[in-house]
BAVO-830641 format. One record per residue (C-alpha): residue in three letters; x, y, z. Coordinates in steps of 0.25 Angstrom, whole numbers, padded with zeros to 4 digits, always signed. Example, Ala and Ser with C-alpha at 12.3 -4.5 7.8 and 13.67 -1.06 7.14 Angstrom:
<recs>
ALA+0049-0018+0031
SER+0055-0004+0029
</recs>
This chain:
<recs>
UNK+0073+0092+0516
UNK+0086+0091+0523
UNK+0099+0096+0518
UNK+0111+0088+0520
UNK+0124+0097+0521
UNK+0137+0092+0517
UNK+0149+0095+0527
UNK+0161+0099+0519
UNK+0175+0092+0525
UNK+0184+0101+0533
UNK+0193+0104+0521
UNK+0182+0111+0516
UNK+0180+0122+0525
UNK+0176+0135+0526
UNK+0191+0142+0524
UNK+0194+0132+0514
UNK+0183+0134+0503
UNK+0184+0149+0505
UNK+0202+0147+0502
UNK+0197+0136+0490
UNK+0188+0148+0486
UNK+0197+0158+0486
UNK+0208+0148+0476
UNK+0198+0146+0466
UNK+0195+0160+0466
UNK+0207+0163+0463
UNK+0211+0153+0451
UNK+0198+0158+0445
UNK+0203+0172+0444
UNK+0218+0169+0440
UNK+0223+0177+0428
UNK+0210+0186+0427
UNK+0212+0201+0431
UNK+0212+0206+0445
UNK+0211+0223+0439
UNK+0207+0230+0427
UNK+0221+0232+0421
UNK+0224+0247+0417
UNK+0233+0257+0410
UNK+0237+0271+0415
UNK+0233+0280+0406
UNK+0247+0286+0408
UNK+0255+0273+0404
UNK+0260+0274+0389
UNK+0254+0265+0380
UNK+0267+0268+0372
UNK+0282+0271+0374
UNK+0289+0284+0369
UNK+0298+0276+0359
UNK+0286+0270+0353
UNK+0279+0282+0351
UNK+0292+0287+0347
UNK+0293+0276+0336
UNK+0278+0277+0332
UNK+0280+0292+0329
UNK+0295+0289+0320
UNK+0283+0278+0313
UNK+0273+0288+0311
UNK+0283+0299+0306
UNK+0296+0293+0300
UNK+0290+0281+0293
UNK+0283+0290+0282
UNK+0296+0299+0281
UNK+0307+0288+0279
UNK+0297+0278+0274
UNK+0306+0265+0271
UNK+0318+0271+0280
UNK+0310+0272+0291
UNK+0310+0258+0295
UNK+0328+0257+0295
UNK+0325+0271+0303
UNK+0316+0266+0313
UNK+0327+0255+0315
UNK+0337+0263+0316
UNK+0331+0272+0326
UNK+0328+0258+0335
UNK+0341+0255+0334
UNK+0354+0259+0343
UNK+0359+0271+0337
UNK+0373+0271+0331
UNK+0384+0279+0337
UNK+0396+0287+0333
UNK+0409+0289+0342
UNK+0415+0304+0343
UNK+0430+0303+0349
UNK+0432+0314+0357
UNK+0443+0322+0352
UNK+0445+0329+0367
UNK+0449+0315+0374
UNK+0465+0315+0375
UNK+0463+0300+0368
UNK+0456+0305+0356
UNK+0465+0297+0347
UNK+0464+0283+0354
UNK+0449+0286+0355
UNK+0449+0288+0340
UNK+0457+0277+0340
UNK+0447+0267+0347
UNK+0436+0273+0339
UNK+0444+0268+0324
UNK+0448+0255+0331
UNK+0432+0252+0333
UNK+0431+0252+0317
UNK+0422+0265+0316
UNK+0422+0275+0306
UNK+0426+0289+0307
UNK+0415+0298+0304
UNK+0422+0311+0299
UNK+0434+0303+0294
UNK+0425+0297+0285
UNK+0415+0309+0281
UNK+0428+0318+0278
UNK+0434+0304+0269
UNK+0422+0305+0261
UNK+0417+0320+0260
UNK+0417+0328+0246
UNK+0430+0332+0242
UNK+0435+0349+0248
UNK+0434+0355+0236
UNK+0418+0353+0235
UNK+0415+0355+0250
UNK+0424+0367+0248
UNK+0415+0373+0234
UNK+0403+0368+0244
UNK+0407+0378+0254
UNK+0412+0387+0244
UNK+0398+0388+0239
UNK+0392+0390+0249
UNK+0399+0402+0257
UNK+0396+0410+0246
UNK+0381+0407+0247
UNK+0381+0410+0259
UNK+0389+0423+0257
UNK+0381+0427+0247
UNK+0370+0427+0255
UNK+0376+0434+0267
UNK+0380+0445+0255
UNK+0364+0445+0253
UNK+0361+0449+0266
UNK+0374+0459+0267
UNK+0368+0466+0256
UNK+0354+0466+0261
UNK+0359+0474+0274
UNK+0365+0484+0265
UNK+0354+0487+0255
UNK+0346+0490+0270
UNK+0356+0499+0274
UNK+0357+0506+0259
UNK+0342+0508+0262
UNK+0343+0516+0274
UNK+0338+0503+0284
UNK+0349+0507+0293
UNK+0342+0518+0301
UNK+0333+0515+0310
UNK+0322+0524+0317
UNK+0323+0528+0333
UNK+0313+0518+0342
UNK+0301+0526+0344
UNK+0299+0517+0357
UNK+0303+0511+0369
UNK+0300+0494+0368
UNK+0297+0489+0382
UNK+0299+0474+0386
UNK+0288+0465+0380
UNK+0287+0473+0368
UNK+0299+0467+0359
UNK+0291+0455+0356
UNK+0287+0451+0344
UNK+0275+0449+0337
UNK+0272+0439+0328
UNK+0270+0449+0315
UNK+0285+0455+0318
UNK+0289+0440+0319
UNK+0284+0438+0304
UNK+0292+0450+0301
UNK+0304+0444+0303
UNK+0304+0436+0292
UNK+0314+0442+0281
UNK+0320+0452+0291
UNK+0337+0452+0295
UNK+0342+0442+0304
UNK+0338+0443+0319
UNK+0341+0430+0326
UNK+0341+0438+0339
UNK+0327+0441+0337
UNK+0319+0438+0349
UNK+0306+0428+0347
UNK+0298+0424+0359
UNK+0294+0410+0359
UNK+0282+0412+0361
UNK+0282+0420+0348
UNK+0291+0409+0339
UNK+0282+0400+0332
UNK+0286+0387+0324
UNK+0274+0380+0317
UNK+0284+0370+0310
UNK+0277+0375+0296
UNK+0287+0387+0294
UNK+0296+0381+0283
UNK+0283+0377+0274
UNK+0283+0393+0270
UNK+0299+0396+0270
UNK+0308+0395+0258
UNK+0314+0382+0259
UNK+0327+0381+0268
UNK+0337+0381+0257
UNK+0349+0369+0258
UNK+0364+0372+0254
UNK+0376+0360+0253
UNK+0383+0361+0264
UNK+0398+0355+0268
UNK+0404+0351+0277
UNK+0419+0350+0285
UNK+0419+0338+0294
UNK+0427+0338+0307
UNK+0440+0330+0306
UNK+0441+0331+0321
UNK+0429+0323+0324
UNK+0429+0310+0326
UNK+0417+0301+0326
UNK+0418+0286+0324
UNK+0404+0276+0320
UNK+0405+0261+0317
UNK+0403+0258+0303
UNK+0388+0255+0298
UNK+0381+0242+0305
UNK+0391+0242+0315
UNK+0385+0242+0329
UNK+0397+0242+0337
UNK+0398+0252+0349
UNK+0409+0261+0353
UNK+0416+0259+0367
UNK+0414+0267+0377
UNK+0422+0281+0379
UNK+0437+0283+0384
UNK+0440+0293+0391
UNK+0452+0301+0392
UNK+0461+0305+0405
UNK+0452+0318+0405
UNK+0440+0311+0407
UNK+0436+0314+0392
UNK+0429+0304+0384
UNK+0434+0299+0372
UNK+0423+0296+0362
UNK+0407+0297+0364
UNK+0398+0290+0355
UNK+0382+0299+0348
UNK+0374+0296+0336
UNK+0382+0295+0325
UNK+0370+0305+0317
UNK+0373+0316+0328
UNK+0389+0319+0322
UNK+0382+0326+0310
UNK+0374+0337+0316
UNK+0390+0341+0320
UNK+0396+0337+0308
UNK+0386+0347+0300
UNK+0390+0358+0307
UNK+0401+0359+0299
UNK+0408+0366+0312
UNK+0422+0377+0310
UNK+0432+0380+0320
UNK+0428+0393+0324
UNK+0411+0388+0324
UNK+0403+0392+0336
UNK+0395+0381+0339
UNK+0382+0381+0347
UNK+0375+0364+0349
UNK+0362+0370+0352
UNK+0357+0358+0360
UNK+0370+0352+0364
UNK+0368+0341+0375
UNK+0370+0331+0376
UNK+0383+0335+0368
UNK+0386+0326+0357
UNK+0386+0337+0348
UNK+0393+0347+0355
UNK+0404+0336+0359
UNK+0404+0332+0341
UNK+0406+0347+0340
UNK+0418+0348+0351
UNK+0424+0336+0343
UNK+0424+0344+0329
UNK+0432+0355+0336
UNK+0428+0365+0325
UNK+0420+0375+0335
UNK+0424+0388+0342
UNK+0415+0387+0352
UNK+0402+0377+0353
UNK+0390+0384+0363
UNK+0383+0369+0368
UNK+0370+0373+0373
UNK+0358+0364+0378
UNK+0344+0369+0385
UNK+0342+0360+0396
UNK+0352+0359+0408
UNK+0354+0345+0409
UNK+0357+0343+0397
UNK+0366+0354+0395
UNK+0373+0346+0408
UNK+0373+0333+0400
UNK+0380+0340+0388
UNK+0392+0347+0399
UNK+0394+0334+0404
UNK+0396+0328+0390
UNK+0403+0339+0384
UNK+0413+0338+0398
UNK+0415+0322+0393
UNK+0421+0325+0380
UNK+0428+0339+0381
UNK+0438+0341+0393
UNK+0435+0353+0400
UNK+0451+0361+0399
UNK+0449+0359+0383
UNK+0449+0369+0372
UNK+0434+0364+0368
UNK+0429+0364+0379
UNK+0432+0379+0380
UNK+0423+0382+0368
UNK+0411+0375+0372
UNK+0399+0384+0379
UNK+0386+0377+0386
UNK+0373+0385+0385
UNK+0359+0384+0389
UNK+0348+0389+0380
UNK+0334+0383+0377
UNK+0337+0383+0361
UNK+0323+0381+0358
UNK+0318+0395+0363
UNK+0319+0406+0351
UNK+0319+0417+0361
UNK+0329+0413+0370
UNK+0339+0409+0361
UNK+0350+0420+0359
UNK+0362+0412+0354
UNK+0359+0419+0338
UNK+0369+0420+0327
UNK+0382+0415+0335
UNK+0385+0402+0331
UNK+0392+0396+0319
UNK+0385+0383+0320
UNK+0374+0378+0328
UNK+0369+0363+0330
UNK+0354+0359+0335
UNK+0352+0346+0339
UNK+0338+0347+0343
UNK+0329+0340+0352
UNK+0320+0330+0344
UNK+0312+0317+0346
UNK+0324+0310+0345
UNK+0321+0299+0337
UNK+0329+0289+0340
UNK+0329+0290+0354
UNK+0313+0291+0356
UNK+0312+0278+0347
UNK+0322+0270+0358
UNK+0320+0279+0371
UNK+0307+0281+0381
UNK+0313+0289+0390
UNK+0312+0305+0389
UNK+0305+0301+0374
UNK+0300+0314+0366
UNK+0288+0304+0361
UNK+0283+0301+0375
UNK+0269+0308+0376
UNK+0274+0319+0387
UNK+0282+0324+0376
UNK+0273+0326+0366
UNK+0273+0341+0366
UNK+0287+0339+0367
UNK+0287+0331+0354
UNK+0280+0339+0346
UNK+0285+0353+0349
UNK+0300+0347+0345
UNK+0300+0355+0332
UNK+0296+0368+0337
UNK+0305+0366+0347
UNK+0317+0363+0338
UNK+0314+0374+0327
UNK+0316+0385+0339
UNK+0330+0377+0343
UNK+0334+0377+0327
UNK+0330+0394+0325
UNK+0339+0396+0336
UNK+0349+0389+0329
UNK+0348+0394+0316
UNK+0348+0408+0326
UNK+0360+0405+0332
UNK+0370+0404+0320
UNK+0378+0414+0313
UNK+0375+0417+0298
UNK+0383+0407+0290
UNK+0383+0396+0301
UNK+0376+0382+0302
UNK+0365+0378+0311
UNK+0365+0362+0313
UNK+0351+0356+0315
UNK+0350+0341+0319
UNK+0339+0332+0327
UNK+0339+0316+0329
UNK+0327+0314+0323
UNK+0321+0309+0311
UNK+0307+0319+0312
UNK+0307+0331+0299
UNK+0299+0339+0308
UNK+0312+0339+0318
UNK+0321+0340+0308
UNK+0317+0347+0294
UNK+0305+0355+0298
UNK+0312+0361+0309
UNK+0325+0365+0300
UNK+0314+0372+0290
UNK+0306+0379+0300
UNK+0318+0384+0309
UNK+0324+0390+0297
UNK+0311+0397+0292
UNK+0310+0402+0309
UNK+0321+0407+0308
UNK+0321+0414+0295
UNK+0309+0420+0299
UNK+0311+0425+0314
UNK+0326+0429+0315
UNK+0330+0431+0299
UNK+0340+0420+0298
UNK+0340+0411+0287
UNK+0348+0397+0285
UNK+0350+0387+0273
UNK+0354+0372+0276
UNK+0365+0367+0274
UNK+0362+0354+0267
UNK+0370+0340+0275
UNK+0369+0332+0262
UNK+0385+0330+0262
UNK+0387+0324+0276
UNK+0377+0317+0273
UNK+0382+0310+0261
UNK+0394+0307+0268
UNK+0391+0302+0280
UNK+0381+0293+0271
UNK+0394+0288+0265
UNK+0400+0284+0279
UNK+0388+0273+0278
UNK+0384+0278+0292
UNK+0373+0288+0291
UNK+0359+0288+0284
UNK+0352+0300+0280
UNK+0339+0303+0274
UNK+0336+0305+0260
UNK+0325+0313+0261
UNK+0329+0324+0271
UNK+0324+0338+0264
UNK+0332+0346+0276
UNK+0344+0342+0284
UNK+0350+0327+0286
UNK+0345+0316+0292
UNK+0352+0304+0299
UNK+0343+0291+0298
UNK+0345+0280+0307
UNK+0349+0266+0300
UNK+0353+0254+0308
UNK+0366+0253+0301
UNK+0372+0264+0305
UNK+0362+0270+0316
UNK+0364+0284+0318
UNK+0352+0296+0319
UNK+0344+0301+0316
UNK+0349+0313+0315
UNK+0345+0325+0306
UNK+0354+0337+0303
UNK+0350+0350+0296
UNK+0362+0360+0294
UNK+0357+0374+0293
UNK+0366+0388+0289
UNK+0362+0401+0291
UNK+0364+0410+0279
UNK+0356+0423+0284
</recs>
């Protein structure tokens, strides 16, 4: 049988089949996958804010139940902000000037309009120097019954202590409880434990009314409720001085609860990036005001900012002292029982800023252990504060963040600490008045169900915080 072969024309080559081939190879595999596609096991499924927001779901929704969700809002949104006239720039009138033309509200001005009448705040404090008197008398009459007693002499060393030995143990530790005052007592950190369960067998901290003078001489302007109009930018003078700088409005209050005199030392425990220090300048009741900060970039940032506001020849300027000391260290920290007022605005999670900001978030997962040691953390910075104060002055606790375990449990357990290790004891000074007053400017919510301190909550109206301030008095 023969086979008959058909010859192909000579468009249909060799070449030219193989290039046809090759076409409809390729529209047969058009749109299918070329690779197996894969993730790094290093790539985050999830940013930091939104861990940051699942967390404040988690944790705050059970707290504030039906406020949570104006909160969450809130803290979404763009924060309001206060302006503060600098009272060091040569155009401080027209700056003050430019601020009542924008139709804004004088913060003081109208917490001073509305306060309670002198007589009660005067019967307030009346009434409470003589508790706190009484108490002194107490502790006056215990020293003199030891001395009755024959506790004054003591008995010759009977040896030498060599370096290494002078450290405690932990059975002398748990005698210190009940003993004199010793803030200068030296406690290895290694050796000062905080479990975050030491208020649970404490007497509770007990709370006292507390009143305050506002200062006249600060000057802080905020738009009226649901107003979202800005400020303009700064002036500055022929010195280079600016005239006005713009912060939170909640972050005024921390000062303003210091209740500060003209002849206070004052020490802003963690001072930069300064806003607090500059309110305190402002007030101009202080004798001197020690503006420390551990890092040394950031005590950079708050010379720099400190140097825009204050000329350098001025009279203020020569009352102000920078330091560095880590304030979180209980063995370190020597600055004990010489300050009038102290203010700590501790580190936290920042609650507004890690629902808004990725970058350098406390809630990305490298800084977990971070995170979680915060309240350890900022128990050690409020003993050293409560160390750091003189008997009869007033220790200023505040965070900007919405978390009891930050704010309350720190307060209770600091004092109980502190009780315990170095004999000193503290009462709160209860901020229910400011709080009613700034309430009737219309511009501030509080919560109603804080059991310790204040708390600024974040409301689209008037969108300040949050912000929570404990005010605390040393009595012992």
């Amino acid at each position: 049988m023969s086979v008959n072969f058909i010859s192909l024309p000579k468009k249909y080559s060799k070449h030219y089949l193989q290039i046809n081939l090759q076409h409809f190879q390729q529209k047969a595999n058009y749109g299918a996958p070329r690779f197996k596609p894969k993730i790094l096991k290093t790539k985050p499924l999830r940013t930091p804010s939104m861990l940051a927001l699942d967390n404040f779901d988690f944790y705050y929704g059970p707290l504030f139940t039906n406020k949570w969700p104006s909160i969450r809002l809130g803290l979404l949104m763009p924060n309001k902000f206060a302006a503060v006239v600098n009272r060091f720039s040569s155009s401080f009138e027209v700056n003050k000037n430019i601020m009542e033309s924008l139709g804004t509200i004088n913060l003081i001005k109208q917490i001073v309009k509305d306060r309670d009448p002198p007589k009660e705040v005067e019967i307030i404090r009346k009434r409470f120097d003589s508790q706190l008197s009484k108490l002194q008398e107490n502790k006056t009459n215990n020293l003199v019954c030891r001395l009755e007693s024959g506790m004054e002499f003591y008995l010759p060393p009977t040896h030498e202590l060599k370096h290494g030995e002078l450290e405690p143990s932990d059975k002398e530790m748990e005698l210190i409880e009940g003993s004199e005052p010793n803030i200068r007592r030296i406690i290895y950190d290694s050796k000062f434990k905080v479990t975050g369960l030491e208020s649970l067998d404490a007497d509770p901290l007990i709370t006292v009314d507390d009143s305050l003078i506002y200062p006249r001489d600060l000057q802080v302007f905020i738009h009226p409720p649901q107003c979202i109009d800005g400020f303009p930018g700064p002036i500055r003078d022929e010195q280079n001085v600016s005239g006005w700088w713009l912060l939170d409005g909640a972050s005024i209050l921390p000062v303003l609860a210091l209740d500060l005199n003209e002849d206070d030392i004052v020490l802003d425990m963690c001072a930069s990036p300064g806003g607090k220090s500059l309110l305190i300048t402002q007030t101009g009741k202080f004798a001197s005001l020690v503006c420390n900060d551990n890092k040394l970039s950031r005590l950079g940032q708050l010379r720099r900012a400190l140097a825009m506001y204050i000329p350098a020849g001025s009279e203020a300027a020569s009352r102000i002292i920078l330091k560095r000391k880590d304030v979180s260290s209980v063995e370190s920290w020597d600055e004990c029982g010489i300050y009038d007022k102290v203010l700590l605005d501790a580190p936290c999670t920042s609650d507004r800023l890690s629902a808004n900001q990725d970058d350098n978030n406390i809630f990305a997962t490298d800084k977990t252990t971070e995170r979680l040691d915060l309240p350890q953390k900022q128990t050690k910075m409020l003993i050293n504060a409560l160390r750091s104060v003189r008997v009869g002055g007033s220790v200023i606790y505040s965070t900007c963040t919405l978390a009891p375990t930050q704010n309350e449990l720190v307060v209770e357990n600091a004092v109980v600490l502190a009780q315990q290790h170095y004999g000193i004891k503290f009462v709160e000074r209860s901020l229910k008045r400011m709080e009613k007053l700034l309430k009737r400017t219309g511009l501030y919510r509080f919560s109603d169900q804080q059991q310790r301190g204040s708390l600024v909550l974040p409301y689209i109206v008037s969108n300040f915080g949050p912000m929570f301030i404990c005010k605390l008095q040393r009595i012992v």
